[in-house]
Jmol script that loads the backbone (N, CA, C; Angstrom):
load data "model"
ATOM      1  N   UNK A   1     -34.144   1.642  23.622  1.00  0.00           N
ATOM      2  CA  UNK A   1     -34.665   2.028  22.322  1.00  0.00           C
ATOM      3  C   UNK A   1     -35.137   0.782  21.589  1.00  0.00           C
ATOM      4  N   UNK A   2     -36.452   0.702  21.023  1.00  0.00           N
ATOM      5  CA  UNK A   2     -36.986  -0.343  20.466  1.00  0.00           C
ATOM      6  C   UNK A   2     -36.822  -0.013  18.822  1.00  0.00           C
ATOM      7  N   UNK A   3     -36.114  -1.190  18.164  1.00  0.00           N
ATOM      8  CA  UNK A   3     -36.485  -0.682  16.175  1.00  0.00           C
ATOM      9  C   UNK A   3     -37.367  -2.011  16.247  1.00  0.00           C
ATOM     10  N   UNK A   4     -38.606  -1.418  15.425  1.00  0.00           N
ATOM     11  CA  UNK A   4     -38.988  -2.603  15.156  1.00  0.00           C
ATOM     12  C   UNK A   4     -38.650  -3.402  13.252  1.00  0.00           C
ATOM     13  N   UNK A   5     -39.681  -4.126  13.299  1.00  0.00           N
ATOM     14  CA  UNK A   5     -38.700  -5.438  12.174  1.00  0.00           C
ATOM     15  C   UNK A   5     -38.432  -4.612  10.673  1.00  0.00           C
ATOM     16  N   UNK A   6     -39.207  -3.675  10.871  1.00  0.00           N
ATOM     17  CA  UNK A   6     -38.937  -2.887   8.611  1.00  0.00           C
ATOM     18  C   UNK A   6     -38.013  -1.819   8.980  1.00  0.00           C
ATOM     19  N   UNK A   7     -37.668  -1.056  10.217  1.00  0.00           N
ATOM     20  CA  UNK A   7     -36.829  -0.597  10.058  1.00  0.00           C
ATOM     21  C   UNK A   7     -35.460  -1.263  10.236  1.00  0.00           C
ATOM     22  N   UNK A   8     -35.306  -2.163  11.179  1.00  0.00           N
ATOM     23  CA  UNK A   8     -34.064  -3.087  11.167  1.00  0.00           C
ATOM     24  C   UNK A   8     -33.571  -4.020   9.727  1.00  0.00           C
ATOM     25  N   UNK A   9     -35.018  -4.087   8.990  1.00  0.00           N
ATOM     26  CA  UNK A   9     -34.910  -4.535   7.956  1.00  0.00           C
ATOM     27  C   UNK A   9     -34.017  -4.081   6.821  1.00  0.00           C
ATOM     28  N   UNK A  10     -34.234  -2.911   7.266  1.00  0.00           N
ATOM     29  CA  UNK A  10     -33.971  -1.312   5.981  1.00  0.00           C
ATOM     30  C   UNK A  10     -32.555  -1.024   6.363  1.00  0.00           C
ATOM     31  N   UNK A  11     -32.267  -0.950   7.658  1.00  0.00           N
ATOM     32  CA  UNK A  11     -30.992  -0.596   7.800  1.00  0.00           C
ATOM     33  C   UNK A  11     -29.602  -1.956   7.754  1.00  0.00           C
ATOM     34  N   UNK A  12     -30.362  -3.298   7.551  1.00  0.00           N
ATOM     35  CA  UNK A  12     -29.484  -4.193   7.144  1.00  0.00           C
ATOM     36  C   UNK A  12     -29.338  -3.793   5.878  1.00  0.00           C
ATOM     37  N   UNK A  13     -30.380  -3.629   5.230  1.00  0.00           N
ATOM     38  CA  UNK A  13     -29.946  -3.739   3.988  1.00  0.00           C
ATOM     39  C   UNK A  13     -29.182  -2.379   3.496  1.00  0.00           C
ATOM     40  N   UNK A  14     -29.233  -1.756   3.806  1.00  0.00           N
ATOM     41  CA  UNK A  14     -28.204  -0.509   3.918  1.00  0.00           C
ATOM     42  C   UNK A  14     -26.670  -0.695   4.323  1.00  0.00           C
ATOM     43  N   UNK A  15     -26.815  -1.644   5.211  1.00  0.00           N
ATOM     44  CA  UNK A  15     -25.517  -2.360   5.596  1.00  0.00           C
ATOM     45  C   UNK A  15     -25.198  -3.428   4.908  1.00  0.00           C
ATOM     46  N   UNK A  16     -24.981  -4.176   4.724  1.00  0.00           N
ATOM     47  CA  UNK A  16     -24.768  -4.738   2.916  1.00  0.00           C
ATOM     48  C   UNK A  16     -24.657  -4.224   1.864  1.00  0.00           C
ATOM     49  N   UNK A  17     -25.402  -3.476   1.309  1.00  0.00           N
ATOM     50  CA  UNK A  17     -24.853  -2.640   0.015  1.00  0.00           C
ATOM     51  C   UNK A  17     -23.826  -2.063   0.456  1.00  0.00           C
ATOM     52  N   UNK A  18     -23.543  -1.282   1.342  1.00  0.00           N
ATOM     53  CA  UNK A  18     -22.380  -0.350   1.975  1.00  0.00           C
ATOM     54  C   UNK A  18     -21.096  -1.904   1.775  1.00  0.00           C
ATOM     55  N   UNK A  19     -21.552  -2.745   2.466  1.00  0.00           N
ATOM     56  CA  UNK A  19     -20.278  -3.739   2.614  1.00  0.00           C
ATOM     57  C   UNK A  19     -19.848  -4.453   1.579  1.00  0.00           C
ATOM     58  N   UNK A  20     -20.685  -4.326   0.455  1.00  0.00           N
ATOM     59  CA  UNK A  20     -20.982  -4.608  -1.086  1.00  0.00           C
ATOM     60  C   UNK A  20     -19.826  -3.904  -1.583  1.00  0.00           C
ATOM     61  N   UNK A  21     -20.286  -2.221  -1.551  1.00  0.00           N
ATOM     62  CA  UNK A  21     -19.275  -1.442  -2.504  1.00  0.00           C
ATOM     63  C   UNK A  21     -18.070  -1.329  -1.636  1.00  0.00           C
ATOM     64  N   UNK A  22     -17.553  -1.579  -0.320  1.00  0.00           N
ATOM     65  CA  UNK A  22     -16.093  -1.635   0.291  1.00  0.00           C
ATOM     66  C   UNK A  22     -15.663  -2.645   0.204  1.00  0.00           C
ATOM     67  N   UNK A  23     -16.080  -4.175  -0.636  1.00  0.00           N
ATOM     68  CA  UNK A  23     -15.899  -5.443  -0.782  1.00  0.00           C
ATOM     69  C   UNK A  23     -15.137  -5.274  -2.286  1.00  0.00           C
ATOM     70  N   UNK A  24     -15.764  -4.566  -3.220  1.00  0.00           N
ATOM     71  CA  UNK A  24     -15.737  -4.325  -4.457  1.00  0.00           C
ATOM     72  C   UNK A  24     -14.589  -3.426  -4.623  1.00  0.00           C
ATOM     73  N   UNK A  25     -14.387  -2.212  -3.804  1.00  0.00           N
ATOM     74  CA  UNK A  25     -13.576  -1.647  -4.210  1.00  0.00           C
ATOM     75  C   UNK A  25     -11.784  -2.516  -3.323  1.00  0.00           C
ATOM     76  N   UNK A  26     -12.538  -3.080  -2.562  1.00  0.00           N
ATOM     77  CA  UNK A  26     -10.882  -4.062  -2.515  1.00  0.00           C
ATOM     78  C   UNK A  26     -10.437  -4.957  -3.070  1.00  0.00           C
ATOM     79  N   UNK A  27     -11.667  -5.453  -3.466  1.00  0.00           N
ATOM     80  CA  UNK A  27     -11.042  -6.548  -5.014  1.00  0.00           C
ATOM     81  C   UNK A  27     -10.251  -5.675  -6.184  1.00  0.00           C
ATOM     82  N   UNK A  28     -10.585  -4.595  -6.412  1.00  0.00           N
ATOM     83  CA  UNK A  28     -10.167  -3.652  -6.896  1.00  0.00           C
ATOM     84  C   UNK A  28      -8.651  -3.498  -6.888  1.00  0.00           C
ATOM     85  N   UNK A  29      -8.057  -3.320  -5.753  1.00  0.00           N
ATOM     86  CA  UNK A  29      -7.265  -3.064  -5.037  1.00  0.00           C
ATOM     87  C   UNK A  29      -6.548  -4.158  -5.204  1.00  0.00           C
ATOM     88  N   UNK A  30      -7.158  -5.549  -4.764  1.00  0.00           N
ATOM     89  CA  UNK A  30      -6.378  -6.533  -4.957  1.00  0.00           C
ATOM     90  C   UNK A  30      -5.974  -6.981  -5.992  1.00  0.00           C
ATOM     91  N   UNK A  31      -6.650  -7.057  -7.248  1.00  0.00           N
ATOM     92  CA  UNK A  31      -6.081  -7.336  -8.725  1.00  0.00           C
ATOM     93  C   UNK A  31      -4.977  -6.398  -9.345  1.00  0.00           C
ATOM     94  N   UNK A  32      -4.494  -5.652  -8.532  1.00  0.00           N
ATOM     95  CA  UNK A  32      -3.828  -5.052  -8.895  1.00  0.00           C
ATOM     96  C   UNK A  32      -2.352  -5.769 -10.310  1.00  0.00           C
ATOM     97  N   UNK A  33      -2.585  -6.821 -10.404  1.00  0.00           N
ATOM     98  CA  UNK A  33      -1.872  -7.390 -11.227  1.00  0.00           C
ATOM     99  C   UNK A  33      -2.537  -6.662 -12.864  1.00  0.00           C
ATOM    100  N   UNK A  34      -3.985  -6.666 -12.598  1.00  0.00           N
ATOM    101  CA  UNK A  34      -4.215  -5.927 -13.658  1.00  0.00           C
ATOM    102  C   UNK A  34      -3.603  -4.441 -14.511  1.00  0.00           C
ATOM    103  N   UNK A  35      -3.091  -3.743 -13.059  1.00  0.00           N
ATOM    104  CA  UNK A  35      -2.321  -2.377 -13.374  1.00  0.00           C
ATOM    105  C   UNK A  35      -1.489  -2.292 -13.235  1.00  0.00           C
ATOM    106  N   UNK A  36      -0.801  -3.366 -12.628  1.00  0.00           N
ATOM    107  CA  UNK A  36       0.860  -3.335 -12.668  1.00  0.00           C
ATOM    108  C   UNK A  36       1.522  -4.206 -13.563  1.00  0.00           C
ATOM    109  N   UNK A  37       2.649  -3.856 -13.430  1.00  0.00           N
ATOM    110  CA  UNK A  37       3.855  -4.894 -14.114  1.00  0.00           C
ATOM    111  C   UNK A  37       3.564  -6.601 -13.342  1.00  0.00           C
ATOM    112  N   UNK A  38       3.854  -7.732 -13.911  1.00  0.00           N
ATOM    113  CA  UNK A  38       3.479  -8.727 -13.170  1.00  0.00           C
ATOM    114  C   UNK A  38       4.287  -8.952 -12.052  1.00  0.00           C
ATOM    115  N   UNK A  39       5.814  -8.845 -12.249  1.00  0.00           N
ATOM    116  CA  UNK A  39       6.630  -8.838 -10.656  1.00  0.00           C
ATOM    117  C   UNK A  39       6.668  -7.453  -9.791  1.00  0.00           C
ATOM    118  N   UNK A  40       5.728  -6.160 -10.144  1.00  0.00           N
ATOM    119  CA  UNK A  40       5.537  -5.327  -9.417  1.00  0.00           C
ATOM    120  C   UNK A  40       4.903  -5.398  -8.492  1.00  0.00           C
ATOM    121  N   UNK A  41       5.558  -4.734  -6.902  1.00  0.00           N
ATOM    122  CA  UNK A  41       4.827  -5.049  -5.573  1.00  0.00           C
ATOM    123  C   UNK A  41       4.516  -3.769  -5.149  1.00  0.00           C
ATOM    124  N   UNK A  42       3.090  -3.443  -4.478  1.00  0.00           N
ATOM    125  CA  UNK A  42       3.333  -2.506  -3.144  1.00  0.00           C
ATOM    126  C   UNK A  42       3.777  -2.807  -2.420  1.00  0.00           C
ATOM    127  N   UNK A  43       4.471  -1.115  -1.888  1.00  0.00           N
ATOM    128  CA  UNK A  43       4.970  -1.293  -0.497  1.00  0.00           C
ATOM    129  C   UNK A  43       4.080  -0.239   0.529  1.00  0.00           C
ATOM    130  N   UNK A  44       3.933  -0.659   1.697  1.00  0.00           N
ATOM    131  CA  UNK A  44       3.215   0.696   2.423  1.00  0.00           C
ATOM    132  C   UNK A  44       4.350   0.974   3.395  1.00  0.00           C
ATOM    133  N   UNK A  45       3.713   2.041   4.336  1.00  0.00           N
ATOM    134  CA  UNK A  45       4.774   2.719   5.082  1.00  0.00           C
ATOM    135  C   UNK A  45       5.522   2.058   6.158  1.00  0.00           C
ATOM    136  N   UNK A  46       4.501   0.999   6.682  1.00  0.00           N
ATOM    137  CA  UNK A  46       5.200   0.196   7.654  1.00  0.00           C
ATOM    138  C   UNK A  46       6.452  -0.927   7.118  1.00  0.00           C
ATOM    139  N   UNK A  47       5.837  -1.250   5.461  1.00  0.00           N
ATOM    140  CA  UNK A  47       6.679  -2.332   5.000  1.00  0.00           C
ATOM    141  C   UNK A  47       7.792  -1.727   4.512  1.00  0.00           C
ATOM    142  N   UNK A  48       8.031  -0.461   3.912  1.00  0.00           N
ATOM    143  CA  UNK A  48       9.062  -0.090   3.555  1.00  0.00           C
ATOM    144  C   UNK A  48      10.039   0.793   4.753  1.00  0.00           C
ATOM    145  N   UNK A  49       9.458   1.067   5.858  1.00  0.00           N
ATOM    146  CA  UNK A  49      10.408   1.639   6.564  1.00  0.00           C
ATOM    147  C   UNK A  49      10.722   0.591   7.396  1.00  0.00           C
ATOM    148  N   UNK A  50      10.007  -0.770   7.825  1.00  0.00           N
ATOM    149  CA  UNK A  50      11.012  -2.215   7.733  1.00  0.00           C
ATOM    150  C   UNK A  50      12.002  -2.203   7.329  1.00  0.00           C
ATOM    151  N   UNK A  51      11.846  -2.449   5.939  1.00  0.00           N
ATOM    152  CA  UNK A  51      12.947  -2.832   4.965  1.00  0.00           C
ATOM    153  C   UNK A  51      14.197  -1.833   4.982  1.00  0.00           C
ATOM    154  N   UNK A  52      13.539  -0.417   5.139  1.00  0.00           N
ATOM    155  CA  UNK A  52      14.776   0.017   4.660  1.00  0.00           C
ATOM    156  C   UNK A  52      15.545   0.750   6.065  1.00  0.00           C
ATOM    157  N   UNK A  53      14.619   0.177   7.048  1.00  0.00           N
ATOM    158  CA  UNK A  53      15.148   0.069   8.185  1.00  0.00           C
ATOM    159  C   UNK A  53      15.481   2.027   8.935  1.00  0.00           C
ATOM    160  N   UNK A  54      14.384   2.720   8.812  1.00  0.00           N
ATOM    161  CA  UNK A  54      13.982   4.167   8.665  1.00  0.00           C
ATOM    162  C   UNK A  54      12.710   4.735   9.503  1.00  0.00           C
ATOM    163  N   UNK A  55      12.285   5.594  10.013  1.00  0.00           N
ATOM    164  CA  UNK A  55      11.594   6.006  10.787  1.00  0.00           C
ATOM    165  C   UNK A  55      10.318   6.381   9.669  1.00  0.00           C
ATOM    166  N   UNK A  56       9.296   6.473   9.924  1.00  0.00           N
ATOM    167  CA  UNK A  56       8.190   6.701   9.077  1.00  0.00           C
ATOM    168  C   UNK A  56       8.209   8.387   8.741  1.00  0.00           C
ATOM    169  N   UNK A  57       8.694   9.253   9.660  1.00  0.00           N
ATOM    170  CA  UNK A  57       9.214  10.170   9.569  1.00  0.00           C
ATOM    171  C   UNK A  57      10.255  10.432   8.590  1.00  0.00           C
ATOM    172  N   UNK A  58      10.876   9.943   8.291  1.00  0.00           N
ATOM    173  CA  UNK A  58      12.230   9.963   7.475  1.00  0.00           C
ATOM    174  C   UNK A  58      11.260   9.497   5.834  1.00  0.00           C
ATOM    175  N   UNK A  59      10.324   8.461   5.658  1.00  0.00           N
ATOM    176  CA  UNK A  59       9.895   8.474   4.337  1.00  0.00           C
ATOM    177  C   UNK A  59       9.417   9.412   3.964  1.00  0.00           C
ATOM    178  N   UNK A  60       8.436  10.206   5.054  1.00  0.00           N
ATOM    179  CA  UNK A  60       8.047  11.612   5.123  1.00  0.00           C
ATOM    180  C   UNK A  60       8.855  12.581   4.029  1.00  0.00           C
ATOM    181  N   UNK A  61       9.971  12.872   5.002  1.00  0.00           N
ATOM    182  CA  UNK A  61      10.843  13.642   4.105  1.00  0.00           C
ATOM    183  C   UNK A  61      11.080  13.242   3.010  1.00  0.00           C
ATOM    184  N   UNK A  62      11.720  12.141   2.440  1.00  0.00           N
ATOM    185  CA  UNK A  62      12.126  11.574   1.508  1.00  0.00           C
ATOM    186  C   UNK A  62      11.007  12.085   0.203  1.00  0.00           C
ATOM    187  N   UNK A  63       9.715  11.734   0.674  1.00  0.00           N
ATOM    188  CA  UNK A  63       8.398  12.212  -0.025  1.00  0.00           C
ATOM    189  C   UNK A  63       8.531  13.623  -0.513  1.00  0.00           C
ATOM    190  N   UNK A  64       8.294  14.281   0.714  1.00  0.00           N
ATOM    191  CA  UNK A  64       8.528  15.711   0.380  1.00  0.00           C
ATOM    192  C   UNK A  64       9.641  16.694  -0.297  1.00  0.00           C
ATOM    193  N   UNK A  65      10.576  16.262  -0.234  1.00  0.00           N
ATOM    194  CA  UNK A  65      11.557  16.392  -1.165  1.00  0.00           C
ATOM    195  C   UNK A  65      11.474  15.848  -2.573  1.00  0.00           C
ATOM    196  N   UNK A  66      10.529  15.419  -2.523  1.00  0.00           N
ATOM    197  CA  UNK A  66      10.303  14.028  -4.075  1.00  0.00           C
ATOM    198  C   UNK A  66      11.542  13.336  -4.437  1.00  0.00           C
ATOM    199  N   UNK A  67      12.118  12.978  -3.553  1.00  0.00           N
ATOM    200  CA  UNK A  67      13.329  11.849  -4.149  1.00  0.00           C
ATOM    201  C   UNK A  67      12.744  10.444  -4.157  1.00  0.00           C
ATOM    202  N   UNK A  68      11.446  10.310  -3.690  1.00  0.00           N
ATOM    203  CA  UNK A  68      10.726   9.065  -3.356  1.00  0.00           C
ATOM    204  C   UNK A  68       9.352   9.148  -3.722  1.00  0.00           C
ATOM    205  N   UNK A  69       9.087   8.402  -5.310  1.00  0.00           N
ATOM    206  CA  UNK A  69       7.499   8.260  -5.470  1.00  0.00           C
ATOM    207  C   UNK A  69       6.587   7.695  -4.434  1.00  0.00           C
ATOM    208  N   UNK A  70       5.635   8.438  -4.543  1.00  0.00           N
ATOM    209  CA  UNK A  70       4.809   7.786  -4.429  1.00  0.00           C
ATOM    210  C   UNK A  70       3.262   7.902  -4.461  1.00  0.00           C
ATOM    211  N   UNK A  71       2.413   6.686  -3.879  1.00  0.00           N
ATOM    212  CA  UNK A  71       0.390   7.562  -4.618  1.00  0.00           C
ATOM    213  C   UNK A  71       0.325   7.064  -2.927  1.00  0.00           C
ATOM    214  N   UNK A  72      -1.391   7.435  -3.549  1.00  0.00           N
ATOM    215  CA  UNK A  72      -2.119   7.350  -2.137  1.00  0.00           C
ATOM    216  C   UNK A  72      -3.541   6.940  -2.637  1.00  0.00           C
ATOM    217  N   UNK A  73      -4.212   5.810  -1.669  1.00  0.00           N
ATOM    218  CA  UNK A  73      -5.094   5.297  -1.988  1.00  0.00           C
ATOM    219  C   UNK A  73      -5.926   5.332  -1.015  1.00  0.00           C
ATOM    220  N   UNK A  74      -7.149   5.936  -0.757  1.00  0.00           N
ATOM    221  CA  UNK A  74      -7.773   6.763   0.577  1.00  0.00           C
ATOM    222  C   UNK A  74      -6.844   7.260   0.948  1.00  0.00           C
ATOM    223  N   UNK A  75      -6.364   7.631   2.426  1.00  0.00           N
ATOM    224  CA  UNK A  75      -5.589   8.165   2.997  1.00  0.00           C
ATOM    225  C   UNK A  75      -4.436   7.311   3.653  1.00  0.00           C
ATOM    226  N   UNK A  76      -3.552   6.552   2.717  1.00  0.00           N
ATOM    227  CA  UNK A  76      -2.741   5.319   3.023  1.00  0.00           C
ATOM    228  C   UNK A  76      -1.740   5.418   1.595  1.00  0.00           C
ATOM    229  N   UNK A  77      -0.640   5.538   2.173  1.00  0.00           N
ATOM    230  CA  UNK A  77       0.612   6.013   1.147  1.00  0.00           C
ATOM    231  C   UNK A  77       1.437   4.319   0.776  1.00  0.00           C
ATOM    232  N   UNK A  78       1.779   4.202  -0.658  1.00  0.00           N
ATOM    233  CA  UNK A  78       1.872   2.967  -1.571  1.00  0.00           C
ATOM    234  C   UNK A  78       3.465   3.761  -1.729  1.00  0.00           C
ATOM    235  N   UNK A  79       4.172   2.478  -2.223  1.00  0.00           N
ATOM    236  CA  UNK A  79       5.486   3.192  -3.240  1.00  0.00           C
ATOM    237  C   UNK A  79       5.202   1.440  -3.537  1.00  0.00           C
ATOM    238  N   UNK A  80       5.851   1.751  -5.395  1.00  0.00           N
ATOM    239  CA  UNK A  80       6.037   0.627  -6.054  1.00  0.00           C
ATOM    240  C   UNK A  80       7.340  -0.005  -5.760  1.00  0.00           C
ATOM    241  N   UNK A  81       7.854  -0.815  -5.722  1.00  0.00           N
ATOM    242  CA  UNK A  81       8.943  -1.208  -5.468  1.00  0.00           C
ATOM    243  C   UNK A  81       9.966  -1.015  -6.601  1.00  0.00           C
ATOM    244  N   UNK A  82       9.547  -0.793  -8.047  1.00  0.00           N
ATOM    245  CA  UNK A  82      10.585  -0.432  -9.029  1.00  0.00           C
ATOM    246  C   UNK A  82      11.254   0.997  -9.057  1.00  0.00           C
ATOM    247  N   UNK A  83      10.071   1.835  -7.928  1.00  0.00           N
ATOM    248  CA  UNK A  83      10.479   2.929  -7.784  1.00  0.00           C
ATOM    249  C   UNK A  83      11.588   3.076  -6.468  1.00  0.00           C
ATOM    250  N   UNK A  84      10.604   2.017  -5.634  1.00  0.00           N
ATOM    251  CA  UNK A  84      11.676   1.859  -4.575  1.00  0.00           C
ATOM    252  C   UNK A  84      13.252   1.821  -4.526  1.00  0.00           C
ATOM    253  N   UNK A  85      13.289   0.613  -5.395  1.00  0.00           N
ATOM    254  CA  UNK A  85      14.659   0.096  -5.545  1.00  0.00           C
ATOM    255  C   UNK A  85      15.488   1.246  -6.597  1.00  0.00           C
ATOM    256  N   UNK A  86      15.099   2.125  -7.613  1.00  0.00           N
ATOM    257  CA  UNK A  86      15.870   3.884  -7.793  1.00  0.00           C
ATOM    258  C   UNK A  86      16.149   4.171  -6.797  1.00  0.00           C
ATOM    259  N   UNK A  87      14.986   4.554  -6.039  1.00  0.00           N
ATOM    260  CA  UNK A  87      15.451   5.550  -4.785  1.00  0.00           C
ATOM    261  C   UNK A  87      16.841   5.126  -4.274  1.00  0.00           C
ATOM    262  N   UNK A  88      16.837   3.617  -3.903  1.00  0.00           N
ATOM    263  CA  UNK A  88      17.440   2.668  -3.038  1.00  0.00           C
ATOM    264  C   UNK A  88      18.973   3.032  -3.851  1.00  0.00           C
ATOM    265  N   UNK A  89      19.108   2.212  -5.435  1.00  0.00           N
ATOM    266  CA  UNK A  89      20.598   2.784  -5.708  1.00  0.00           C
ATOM    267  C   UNK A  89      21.185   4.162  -5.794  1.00  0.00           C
ATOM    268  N   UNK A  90      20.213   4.507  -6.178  1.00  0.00           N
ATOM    269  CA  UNK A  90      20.702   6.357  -6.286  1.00  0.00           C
ATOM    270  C   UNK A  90      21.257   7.121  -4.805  1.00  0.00           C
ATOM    271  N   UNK A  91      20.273   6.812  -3.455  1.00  0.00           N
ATOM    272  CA  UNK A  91      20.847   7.868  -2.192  1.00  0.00           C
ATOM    273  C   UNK A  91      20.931   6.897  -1.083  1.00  0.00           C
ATOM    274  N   UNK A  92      21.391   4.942  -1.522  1.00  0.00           N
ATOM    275  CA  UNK A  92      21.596   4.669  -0.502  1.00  0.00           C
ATOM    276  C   UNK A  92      23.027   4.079  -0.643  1.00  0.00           C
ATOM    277  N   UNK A  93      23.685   3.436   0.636  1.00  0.00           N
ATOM    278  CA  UNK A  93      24.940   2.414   0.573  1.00  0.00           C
ATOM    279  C   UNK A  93      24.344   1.317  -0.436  1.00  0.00           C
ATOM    280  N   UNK A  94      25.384   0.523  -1.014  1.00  0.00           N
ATOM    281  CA  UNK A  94      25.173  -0.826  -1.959  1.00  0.00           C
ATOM    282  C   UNK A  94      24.766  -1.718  -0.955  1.00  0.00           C
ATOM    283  N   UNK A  95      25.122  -1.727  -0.139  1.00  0.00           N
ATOM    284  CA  UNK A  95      24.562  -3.147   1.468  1.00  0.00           C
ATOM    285  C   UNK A  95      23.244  -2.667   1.672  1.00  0.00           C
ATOM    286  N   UNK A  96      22.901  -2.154   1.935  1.00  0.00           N
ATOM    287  CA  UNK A  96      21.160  -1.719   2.253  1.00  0.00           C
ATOM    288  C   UNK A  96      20.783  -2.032   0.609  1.00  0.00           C
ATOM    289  N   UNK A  97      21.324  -1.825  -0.203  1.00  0.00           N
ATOM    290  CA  UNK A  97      20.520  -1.760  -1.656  1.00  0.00           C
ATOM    291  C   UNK A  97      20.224  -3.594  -2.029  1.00  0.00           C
ATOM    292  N   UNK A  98      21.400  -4.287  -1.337  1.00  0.00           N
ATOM    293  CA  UNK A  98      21.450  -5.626  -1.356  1.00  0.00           C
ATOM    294  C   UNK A  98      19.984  -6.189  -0.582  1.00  0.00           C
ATOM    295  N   UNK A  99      20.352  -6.087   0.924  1.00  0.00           N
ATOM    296  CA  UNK A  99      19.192  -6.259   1.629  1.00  0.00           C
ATOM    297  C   UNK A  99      18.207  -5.999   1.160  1.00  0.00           C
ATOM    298  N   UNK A 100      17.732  -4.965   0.321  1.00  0.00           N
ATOM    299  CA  UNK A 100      16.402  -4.793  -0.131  1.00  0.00           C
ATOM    300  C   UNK A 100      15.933  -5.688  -1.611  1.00  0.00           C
ATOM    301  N   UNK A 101      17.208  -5.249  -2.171  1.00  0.00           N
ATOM    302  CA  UNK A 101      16.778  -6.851  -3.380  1.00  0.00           C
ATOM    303  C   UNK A 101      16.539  -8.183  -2.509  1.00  0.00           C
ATOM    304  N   UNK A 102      17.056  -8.424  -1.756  1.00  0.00           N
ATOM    305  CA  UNK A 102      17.012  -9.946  -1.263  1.00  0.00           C
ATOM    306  C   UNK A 102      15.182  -9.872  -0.581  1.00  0.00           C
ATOM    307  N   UNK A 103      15.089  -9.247   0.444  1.00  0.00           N
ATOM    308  CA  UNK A 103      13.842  -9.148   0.682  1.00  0.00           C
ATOM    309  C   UNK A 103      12.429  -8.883  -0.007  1.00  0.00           C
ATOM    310  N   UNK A 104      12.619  -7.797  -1.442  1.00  0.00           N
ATOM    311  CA  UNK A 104      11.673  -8.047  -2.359  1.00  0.00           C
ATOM    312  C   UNK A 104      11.682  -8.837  -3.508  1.00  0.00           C
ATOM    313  N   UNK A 105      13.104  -9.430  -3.592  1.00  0.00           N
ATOM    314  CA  UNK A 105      12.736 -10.393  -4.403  1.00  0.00           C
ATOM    315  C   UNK A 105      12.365 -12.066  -3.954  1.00  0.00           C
ATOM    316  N   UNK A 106      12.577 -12.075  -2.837  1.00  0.00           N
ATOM    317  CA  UNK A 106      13.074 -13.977  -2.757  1.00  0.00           C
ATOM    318  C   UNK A 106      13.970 -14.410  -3.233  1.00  0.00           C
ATOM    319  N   UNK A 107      13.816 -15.798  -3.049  1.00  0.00           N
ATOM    320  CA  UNK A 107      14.959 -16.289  -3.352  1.00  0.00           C
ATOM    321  C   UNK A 107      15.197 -16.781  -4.829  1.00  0.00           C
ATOM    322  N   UNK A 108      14.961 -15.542  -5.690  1.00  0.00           N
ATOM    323  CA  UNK A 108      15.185 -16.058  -7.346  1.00  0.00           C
ATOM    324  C   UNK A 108      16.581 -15.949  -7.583  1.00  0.00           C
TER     325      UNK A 108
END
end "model"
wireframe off; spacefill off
backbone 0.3
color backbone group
């Protein structure tokens, strides 16, 4: 298949604006200091079922039951960590609740 040079032209530039507004909306994403609290963190599903040492399945539930906030940004599930750490004292042991302060906070 041959494109010649104005249509290859046309479809770069179609590809750039496109990479323009998915550039834009992750800066977006990334300033998030703007909408949060300043020591507020995301967590996603892989980082919090790390931490809290849980099957991705199991946040599942947790979700669906609503004992565990959380949003969704495209199709990719967030929990704040202030919400986290409720969840955490309210339906877990105090040793897991430790471990998880130590890991989202550092060493303050």
């Amino acid at each position: 298949m041959y494109i010649n040079n104005d249509d290859f032209e046309k479809w770069m530039d179609k590809l750039s604006k496109k990479l323009n507004d998915i550039g834009a909306d992750l800066k977006l994403l990334i300033n998030t200091k703007e909408v949060f609290d300043e020591d507020e963190k995301l967590l996603d599903n892989q980082d919090l079922a790390f931490l809290l040492k849980v099957s991705y399945r199991t946040l599942q539930r947790y979700r669906t039951s609503k004992k565990l906030p959380y949003f969704m940004i495209g199709h990719k599930t967030y929990y704040r960590t202030s919400d986290v750490r409720a969840f955490v004292r309210e339906h877990m042991e105090l040793q897991q609740f430790k471990q998880f302060e130590k890991a989202t906070r550092g060493d303050k």
